[in-house]
N, C-alpha and C positions, 0 to 999 in steps of 0.2 A: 617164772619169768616169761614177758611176753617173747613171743618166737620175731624176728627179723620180717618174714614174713608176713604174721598178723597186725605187724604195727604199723605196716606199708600200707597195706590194704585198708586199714581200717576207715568206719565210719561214720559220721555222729549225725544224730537225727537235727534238720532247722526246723526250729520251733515256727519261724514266720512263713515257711512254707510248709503248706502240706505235700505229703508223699517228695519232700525234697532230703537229701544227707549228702555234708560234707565229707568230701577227701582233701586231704592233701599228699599230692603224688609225687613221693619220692625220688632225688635221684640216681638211686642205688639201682635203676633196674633200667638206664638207657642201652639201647643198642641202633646204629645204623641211623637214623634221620630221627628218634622219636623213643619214646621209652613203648617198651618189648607189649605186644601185644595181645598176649597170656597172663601179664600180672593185671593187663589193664582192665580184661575180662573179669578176672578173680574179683576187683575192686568193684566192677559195675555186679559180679554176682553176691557179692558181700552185700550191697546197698538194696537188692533184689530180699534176699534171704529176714534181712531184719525188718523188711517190708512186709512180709507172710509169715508170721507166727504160727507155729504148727509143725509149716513146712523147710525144713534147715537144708535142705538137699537139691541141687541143679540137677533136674532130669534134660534136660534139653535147652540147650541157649543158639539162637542163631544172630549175630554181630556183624554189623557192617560199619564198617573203618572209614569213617568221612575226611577224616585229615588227623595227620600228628599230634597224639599228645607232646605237651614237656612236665618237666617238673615244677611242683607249683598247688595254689590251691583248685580247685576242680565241685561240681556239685553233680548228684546222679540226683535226675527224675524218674520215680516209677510211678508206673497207675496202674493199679490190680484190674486188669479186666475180667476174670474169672475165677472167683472162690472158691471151689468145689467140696468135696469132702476128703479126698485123697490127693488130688493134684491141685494147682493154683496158677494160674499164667498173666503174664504182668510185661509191660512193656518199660523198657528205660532206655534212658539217654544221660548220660556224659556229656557234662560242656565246661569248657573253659573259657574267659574273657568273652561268655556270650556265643561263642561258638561251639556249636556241636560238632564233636570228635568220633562218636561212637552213638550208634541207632541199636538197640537190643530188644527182642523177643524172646522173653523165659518160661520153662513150665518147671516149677519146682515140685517138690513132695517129701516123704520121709520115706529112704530108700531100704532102710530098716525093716519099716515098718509093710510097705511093699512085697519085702521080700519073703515075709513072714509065709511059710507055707507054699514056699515056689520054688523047692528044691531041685526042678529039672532042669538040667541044661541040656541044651542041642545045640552043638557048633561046628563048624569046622574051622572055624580059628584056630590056630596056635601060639604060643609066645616065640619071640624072637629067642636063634638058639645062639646066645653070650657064651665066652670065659668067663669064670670065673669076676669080682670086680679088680681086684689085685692083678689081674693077667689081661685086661683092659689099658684103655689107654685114656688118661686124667685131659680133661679140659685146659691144662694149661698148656696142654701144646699147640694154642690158638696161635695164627700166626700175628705180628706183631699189632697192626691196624684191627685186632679182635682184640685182645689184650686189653688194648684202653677200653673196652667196653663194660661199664660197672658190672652189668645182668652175670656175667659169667662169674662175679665174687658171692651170687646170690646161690648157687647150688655145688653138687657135685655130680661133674657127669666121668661116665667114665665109658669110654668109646669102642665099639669091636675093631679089633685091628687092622683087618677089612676095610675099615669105610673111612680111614683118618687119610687115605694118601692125599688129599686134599691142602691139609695141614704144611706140606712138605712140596708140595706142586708137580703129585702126582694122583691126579683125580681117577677113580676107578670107574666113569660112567654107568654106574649101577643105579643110581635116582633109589639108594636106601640108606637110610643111615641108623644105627641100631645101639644103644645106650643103655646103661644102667644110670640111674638117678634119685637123688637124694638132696633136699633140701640141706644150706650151709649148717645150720646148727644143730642137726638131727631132729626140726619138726618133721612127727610121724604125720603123712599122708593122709588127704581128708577130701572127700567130695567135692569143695571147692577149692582145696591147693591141686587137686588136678587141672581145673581148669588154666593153671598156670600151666604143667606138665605138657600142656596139648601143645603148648607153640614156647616150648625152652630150647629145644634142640635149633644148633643153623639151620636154615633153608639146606633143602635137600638138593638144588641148585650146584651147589657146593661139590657134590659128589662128579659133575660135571665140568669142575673147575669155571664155574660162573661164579665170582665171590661180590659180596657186595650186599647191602641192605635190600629186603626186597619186602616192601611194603605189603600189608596184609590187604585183600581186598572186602574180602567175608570169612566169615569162619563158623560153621557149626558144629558145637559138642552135645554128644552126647554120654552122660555119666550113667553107668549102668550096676556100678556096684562099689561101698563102701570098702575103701580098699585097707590090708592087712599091714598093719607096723613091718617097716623094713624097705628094702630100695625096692624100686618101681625098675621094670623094662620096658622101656620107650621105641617105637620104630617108626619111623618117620620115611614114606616112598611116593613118588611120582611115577604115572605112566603117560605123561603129556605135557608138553612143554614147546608153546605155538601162538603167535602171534604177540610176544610179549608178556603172555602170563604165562602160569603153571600151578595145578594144583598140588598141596598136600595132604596126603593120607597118615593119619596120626593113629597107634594103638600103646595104650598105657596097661602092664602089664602087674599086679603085687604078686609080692611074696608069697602069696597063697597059689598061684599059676593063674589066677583069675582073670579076664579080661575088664576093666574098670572103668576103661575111659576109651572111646574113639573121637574123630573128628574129622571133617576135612574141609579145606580150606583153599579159597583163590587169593593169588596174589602175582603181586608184578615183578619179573623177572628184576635180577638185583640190578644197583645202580649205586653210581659211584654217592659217597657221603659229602655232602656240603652244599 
């Protein structure tokens, strides 16, 4: 059975256009002024991915947010700029009603195949240190103007207990927010369902008691490793927050302790919906 998920995202090649393929976007995944800006990603990297046969895998996306999507039909343009033997990099764009929504620069590959024989790691990263998920704290203690927001029926997050005093209107001023997370139907985790994982968590704004939609301004991910069946640890932190915008620092964590996915992103302080 197709996943919730892949059926959102999906793609189909136009025959009368070259390097063009249809979406139709969903609206199962609105949040704040516009549908959530990590499935939108997924979608332009889905249209990207069946454009490079070979290469299945987002090593690198950098995304600029021109205006709102909604729900509805939608077309991605890609043009391969560079074929390589290992890597491939390809430009697309998202537009709806004629307007473009979404400018993207991709380098895909097969991370698999990458990895093949590159067993060293050097890091000084760590994963964020969670309860338990049961000893977490579930997404539905959105406060009520989150609620109506479909996105949150699309996963399961489940919150360190730390970082929810937001939820209750009492913000911890820490600019981190720290999660475990799982797609709604148990689809196991994939190189490009990460790029959703980058921008699912609220704005980290939140932890500040600034609530309110806060429009993505860029976003760059980078996918570093096919990640292991089982929930992801997501952390999401700011160390600036000044003249309006604020960036976020994104790390997506598998079951295997591996670090999978980073990111980071500008955007504009939140603001009221409507």
């Amino acid at each position: 059975m197709t996943s919730v998920f892949d059926a959102a995202t999906a793609v189909t090649s136009d025959d009368s256009h070259q390097g063009r393929w249809d979406a139709d976007l969903s609206d199962g995944w609105l949040i704040g002024g516009g549908l959530n800006g990590g499935y939108l990603l997924a979608t332009v990297g889905r249209a990207v991915r069946a454009a490079l046969p070979g290469k299945p895998d987002p090593l690198a996306i950098s995304a600029h947010y021109l205006s709102a999507s909604r729900p509805g039909p939608a077309e991605v343009d890609v043009r391969v700029l560079r074929e390589g033997g290992s890597v491939a990099t390809a430009a697309a764009e998202l537009r709806q009603s004629g307007a473009t929504r979404i400018s993207a620069l991709a380098t895909y590959g097969d991370l698999a195949r990458l990895a093949a024989g590159a067993d060293d790691v050097r890091t000084t990263a760590s994963p964020p240190d969670l309860p338990p998920p049961d000893d977490c704290v579930p997404n539905s203690v959105a406060p009520v103007d989150l609620e109506a927001a479909s996105l949150l029926q699309r996963f399961d997050m489940r919150f360190h207990p730390d970082d929810v005093g937001w939820a209750v209107g009492e913000p911890n001023n820490s600019g981190v927010m720290r999660a475990w997370f799982r797609l709604e139907d148990d689809r196991e985790p994939d190189p490009l369902s990460l790029l959703l994982v980058l921008d699912a968590l609220p704005p980290v704004t939140f932890t500040y008691g600034a609530m309110g939609w806060a429009p993505t301004i860029e976003l760059t991910a980078h996918v570093r490793a096919v990640p292991a069946p089982g929930w992801l640890r997501v952390t999401h932190a700011s160390r600036n927050m000044a003249g309006g915008l604020f960036e976020e620092d994104c790390e997506v964590w598998d079951s295997a302790g591996r670090l999978v996915a980073q990111s980071r992103q500008l955007a504009r302080m939140p603001r009221p919906v409507g």
